[in-house]
C-alpha positions, 0 to 999 in steps of 0.5 A, a space after each residue: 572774701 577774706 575770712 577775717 579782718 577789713 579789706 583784702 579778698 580777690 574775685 573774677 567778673 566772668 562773661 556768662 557766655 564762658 565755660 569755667 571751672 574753679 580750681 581748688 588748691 586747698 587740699 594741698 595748700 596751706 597758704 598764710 600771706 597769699 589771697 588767690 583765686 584759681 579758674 580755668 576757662 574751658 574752650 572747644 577743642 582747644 587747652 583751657 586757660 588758667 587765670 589767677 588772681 592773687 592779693 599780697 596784703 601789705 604787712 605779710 612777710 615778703 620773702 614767704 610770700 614769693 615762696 607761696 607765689 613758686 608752689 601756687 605756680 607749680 599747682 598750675 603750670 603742672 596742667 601744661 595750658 597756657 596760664 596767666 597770673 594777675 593781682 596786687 603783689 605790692 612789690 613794686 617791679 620798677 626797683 629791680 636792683 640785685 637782691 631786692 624782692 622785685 628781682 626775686 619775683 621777677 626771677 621766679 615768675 621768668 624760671 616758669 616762662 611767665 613773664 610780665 606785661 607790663 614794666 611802667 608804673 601802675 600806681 601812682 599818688 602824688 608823691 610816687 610812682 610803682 608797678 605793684 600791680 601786674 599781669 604774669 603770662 606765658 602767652 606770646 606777648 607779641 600776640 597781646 595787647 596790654 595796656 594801662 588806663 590813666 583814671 583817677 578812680 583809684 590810685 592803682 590804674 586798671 590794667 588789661 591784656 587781651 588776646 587772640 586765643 592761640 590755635 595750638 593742641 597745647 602749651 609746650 616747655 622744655 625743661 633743661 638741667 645739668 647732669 654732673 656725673 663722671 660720663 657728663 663730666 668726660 665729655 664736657 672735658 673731651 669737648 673743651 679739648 677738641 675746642 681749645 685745639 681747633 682754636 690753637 690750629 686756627 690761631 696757627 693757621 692765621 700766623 702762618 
């Protein structure tokens, strides 16, 4: 529950059949505009999956937000599991244009290898139509089904993914990086050399 004022809180229904632990990040965390809720879901002989459910109250800073959103996502994808992220963001992912906190979000989410289930609204009233609710993932989306249900209980549609777990001994990622010194730089030079020359040599041979 939030700890003040009216609305706002985040929760999980768990089948009592399933193994979970909740994953406290407030030792290490001082959030201020983001509400989550962290849990792993154990399983034998397999990784557990961390799923997480996260609030963005309206009114919070956008841009602070999205910075909470990268160091909640380190806390969990340093556990290398599959992991999938859910919630209300109210940013709204159908206005994708450069610069705008959707592209920002998106960015982010994608530089993680979570990427999202859903690109159509989820919440419409009569005048508007937006994606501020969504499901963030690094599971194989080709594995999943993903859908959102049209009710008038609410404005915000019930969205869900499901999900044959995936045999494997664990998620694995490659991290890539630039390495600007002078060895790196030598044979980057050397390299577009012995390309430019191939090219010239094909070009030569061609005209011949």
């Amino acid at each position: 529950n939030r700890g003040h004022g009216r609305g706002g809180g985040v929760g999980f229904f768990i089948e009592s059949n399933l193994d979970y632990s909740e994953l406290n990040y407030g030792d290490v965390t001082d959030f201020k505009t983001i509400e989550f809720l962290v849990v792993a879901l154990h399983q034998k002989n397999l990784p557990s999956i961390i799923v997480a459910v996260v609030y963005r109250p309206p009114s919070t800073n956008v841009h602070s937000f999205i910075a909470e959103v990268d160091q909640l996502i380190q806390l969990i994808t340093k556990h290398k599991n599959y992991a999938i992220i859910l919630g209300d963001f109210n940013i709204d992912l159908l206005k994708m244009s450069s610069g705008s906190s959707s592209a920002d979000i998106y960015n982010l989410m994608a530089s993680h290898f979570l990427l999202t289930a859903f690109a159509k609204p989820t919440r419409c009233t009569h005048g508007t139509s937006t994606a501020i609710d969504n499901i963030f993932t690094n599971l194989p989306l080709d594995k999943c089904r993903r859908r959102i249900l049209i009710d008038d209980l609410s404005d915000h549609f019930p969205i869900f993914l499901t999900t044959d777990i995936p045999e494997t001994e664990g998620l694995t990622t490659n991290s890539a990086g630039r390495k600007y010194n002078e060895r790196s730089q030598i044979r980057f030079r050397s390299l577009y050399r012995m390309r430019i020359l191939r090219k010239c040599r094909e070009h030569a041979t061609k005209g011949m």
